[in-house]
DSSP file (Angstrom, degrees, kcal/mol; ACC not computed):
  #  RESIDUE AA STRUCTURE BP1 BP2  ACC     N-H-->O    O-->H-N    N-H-->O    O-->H-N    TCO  KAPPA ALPHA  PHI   PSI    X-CA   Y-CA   Z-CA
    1    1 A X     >        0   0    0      0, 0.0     4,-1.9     0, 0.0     5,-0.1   0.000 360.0 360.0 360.0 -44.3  -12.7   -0.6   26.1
    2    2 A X  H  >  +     0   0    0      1,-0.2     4,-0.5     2,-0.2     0, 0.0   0.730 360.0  53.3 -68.5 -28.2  -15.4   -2.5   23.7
    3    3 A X  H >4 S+     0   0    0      2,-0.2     3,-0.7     3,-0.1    -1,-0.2   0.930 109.8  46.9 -64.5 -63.4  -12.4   -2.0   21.0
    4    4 A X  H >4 S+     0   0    0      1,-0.3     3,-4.6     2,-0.2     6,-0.3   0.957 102.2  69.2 -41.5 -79.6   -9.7   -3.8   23.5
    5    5 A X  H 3<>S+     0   0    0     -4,-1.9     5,-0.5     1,-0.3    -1,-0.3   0.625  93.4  53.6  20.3 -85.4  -12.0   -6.4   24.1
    6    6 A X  T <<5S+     0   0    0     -3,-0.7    -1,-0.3    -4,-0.5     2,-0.3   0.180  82.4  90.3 -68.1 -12.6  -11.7   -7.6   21.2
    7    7 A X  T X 5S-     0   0    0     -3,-4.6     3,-1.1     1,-0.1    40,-0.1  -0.853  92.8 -94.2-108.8 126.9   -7.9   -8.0   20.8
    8    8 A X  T 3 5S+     0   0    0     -2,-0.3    -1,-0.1     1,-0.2    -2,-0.1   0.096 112.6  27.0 -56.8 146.0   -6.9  -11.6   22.0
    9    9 A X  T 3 5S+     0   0    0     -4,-0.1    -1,-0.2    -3,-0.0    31,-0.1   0.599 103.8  78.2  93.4   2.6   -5.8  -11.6   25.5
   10   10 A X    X < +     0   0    0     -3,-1.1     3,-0.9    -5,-0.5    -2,-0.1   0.006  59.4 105.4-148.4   0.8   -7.9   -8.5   26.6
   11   11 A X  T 3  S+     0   0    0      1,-0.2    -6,-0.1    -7,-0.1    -3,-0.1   0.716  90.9  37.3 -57.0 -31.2  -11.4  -10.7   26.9
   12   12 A X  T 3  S+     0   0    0     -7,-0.1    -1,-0.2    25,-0.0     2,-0.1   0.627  88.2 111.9-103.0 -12.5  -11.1  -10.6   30.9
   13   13 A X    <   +     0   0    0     -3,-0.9    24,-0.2     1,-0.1    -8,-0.1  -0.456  30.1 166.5 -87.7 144.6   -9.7   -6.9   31.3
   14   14 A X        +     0   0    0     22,-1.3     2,-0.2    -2,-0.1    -1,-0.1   0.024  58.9  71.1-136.4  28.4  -12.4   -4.8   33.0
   15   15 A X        +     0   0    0     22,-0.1     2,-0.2   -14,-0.1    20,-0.0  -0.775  49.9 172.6-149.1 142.4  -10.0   -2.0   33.8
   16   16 A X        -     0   0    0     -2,-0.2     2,-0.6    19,-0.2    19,-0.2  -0.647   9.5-178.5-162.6 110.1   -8.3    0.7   31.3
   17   17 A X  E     -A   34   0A   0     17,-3.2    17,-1.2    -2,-0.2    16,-0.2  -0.782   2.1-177.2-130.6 101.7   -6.7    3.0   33.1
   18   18 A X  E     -     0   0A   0     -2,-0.6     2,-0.4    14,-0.2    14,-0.2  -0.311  12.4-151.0 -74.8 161.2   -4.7    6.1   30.8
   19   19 A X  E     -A   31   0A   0     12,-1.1    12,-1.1    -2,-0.1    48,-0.0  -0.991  27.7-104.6-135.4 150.2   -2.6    9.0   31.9
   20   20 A X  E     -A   30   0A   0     -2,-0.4     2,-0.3    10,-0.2    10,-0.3  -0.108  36.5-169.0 -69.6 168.4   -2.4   12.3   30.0
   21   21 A X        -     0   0    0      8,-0.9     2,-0.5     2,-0.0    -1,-0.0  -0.955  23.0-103.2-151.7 120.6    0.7   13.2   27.9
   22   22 A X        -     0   0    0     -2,-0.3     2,-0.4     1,-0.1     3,-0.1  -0.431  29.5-166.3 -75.1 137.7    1.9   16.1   26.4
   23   23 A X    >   +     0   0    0     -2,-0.5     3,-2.7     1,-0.2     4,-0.2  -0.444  25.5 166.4-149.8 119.5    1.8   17.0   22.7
   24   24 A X  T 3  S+     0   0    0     -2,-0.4    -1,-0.2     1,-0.3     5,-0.1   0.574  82.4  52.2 -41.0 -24.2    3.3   19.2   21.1
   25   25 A X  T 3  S-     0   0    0      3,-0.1    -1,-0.3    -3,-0.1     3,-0.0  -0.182 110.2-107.2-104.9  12.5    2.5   17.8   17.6
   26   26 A X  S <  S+     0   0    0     -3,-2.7    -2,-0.2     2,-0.0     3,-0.1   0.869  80.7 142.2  40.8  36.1   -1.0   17.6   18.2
   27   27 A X  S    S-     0   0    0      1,-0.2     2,-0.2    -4,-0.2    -4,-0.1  -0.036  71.4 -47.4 -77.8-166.3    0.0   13.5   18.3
   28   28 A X        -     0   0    0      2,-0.1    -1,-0.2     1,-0.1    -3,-0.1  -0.421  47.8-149.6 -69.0 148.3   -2.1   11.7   21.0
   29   29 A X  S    S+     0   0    0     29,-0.3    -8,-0.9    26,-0.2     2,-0.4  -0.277  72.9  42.8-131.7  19.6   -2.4   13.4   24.5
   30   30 A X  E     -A   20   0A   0    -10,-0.3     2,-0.2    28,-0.1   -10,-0.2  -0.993  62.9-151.0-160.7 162.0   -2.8   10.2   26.5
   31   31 A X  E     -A   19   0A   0    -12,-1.1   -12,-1.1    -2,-0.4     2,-1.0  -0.746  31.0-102.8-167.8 146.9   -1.5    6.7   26.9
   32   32 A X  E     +     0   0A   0     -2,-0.2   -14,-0.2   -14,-0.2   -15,-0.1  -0.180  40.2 170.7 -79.3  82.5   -2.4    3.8   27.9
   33   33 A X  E     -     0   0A   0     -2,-1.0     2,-0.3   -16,-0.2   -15,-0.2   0.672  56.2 -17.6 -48.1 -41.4   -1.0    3.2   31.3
   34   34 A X  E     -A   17   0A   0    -17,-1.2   -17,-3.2     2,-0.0     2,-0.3  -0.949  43.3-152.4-152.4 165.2   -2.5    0.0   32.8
   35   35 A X        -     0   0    0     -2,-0.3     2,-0.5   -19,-0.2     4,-0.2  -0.998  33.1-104.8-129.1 157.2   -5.1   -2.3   32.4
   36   36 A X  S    S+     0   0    0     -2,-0.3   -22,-1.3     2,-0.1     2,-0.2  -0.917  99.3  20.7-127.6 108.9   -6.6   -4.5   35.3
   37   37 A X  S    S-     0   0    0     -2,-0.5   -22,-0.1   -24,-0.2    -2,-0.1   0.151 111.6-100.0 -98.2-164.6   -6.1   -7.4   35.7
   38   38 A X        -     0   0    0     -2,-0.2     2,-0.4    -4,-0.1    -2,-0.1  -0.194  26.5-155.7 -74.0 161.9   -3.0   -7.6   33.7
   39   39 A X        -     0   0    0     -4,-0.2     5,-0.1     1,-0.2    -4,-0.1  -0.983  26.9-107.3-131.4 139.1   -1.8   -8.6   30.5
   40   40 A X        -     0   0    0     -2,-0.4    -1,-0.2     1,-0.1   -31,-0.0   0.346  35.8-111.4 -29.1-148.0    1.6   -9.8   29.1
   41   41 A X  S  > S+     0   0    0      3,-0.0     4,-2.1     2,-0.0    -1,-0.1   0.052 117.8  66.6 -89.9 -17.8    3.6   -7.4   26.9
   42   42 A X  H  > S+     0   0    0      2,-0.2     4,-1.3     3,-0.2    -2,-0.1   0.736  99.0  40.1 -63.5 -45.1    2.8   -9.7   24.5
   43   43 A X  H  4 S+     0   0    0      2,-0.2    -1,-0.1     1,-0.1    -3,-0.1   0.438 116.4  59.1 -95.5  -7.4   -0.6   -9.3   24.4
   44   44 A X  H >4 S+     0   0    0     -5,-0.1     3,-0.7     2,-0.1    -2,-0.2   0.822 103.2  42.3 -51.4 -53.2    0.2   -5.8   24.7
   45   45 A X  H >< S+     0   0    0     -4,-2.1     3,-2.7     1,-0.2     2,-2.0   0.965 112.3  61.8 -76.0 -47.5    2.5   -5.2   21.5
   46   46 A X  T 3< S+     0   0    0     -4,-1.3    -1,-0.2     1,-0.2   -38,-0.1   0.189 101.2  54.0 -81.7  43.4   -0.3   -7.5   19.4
   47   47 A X  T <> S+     0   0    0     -2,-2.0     4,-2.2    -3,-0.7     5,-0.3   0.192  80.1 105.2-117.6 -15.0   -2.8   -4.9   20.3
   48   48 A X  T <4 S+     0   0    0     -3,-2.7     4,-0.3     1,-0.3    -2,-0.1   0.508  72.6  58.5 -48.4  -0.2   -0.8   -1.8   18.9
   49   49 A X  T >> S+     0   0    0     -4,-0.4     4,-2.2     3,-0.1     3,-1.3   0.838 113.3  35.4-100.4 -54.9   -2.6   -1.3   16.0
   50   50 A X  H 3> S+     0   0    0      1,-0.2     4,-3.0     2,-0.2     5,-0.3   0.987 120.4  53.3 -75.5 -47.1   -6.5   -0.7   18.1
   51   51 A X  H 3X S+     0   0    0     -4,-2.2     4,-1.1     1,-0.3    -1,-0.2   0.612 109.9  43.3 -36.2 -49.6   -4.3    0.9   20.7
   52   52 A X  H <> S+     0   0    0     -3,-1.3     4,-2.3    -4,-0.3     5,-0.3   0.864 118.4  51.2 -84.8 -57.3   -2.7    3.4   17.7
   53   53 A X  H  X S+     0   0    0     -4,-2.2     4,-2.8     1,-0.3     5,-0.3   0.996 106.4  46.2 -73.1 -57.3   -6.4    3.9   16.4
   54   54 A X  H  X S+     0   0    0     -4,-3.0     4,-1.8    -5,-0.3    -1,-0.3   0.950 110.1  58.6 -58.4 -38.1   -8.1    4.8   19.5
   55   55 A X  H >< S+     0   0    0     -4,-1.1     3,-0.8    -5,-0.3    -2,-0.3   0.920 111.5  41.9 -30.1 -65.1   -5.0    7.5   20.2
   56   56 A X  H 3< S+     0   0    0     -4,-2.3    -1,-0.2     1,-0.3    -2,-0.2   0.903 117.4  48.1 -77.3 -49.9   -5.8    9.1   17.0
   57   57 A X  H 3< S+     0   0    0     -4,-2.8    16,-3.0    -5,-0.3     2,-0.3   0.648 112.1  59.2 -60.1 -23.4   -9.8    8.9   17.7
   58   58 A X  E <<  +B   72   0B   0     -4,-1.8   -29,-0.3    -3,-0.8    14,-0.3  -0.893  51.3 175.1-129.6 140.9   -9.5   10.2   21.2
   59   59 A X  E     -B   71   0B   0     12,-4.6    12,-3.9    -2,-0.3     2,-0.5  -0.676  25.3-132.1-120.5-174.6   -8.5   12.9   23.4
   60   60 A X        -     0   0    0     10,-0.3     2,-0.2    -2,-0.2    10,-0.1  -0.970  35.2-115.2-123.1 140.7   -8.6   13.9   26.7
   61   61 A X        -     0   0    0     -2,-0.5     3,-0.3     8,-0.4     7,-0.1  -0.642  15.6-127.9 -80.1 143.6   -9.8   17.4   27.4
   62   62 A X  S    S+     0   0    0      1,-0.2    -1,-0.1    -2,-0.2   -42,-0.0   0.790 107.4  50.4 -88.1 -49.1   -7.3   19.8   28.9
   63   63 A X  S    S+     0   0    0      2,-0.1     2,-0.6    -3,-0.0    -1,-0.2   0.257  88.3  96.2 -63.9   4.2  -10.7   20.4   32.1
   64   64 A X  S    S-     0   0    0     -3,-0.3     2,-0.0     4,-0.1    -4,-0.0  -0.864  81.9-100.1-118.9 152.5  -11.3   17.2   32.8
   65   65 A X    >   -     0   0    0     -2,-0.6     3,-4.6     1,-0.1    -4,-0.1  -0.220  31.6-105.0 -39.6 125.3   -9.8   15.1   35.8
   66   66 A X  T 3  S+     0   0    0      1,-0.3    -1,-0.1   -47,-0.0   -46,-0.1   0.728 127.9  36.7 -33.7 -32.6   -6.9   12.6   35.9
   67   67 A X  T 3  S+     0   0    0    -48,-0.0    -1,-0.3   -50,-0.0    -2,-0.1   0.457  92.6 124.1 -94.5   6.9   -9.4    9.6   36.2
   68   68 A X    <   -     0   0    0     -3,-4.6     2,-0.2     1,-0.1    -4,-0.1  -0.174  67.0-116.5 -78.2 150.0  -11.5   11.7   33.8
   69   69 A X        -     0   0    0      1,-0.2    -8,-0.4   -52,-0.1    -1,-0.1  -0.411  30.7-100.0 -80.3 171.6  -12.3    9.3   30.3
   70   70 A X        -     0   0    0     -2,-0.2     2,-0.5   -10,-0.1   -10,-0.3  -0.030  35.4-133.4 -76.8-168.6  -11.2   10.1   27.1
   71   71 A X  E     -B   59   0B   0    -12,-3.9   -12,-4.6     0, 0.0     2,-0.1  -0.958  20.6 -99.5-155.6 148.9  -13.3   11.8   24.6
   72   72 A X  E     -B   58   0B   0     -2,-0.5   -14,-0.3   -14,-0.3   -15,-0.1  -0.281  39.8-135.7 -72.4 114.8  -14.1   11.3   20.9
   73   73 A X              0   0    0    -16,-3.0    -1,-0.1     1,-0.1   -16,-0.0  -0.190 360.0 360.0 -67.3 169.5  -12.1   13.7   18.7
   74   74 A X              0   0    0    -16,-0.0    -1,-0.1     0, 0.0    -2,-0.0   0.509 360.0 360.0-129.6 360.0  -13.8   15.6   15.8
């Protein structure tokens, strides 16, 4: 979130809300599904790069709950 933040247009969002994904490829295993309140698509695509980076930094564990957060790969 503290990442997001930081990408213009995302200063007010206080909401991040992901949903799991399969992958086969060992790619990223989540994605970002909404954030509240909303943001354009605009301020969406110029956020794809921290977006990209936290996917690669993060997982979600297979045990943890849909609303469960992600968790810092190693």
């Amino acid at each position: 979130m503290q990442a997001l933040k930081q990408c213009d247009g995302f200063e007010r969002v206080h909401e991040v809300l992901v949903q799991p994904r399969d992958n086969p490829d060992g790619l990223a295993n989540w994605t970002l599904a909404a954030v509240r309140p909303r943001v354009d698509n605009e301020v969406l695509r110029g956020a794809r790069g921290v977006i990209a980076l936290l996917q690669q930094t993060y997982q979600l564990s297979a045990s943890d709950p849909p609303a469960a957060k992600a968790r810092r790969r190693r």
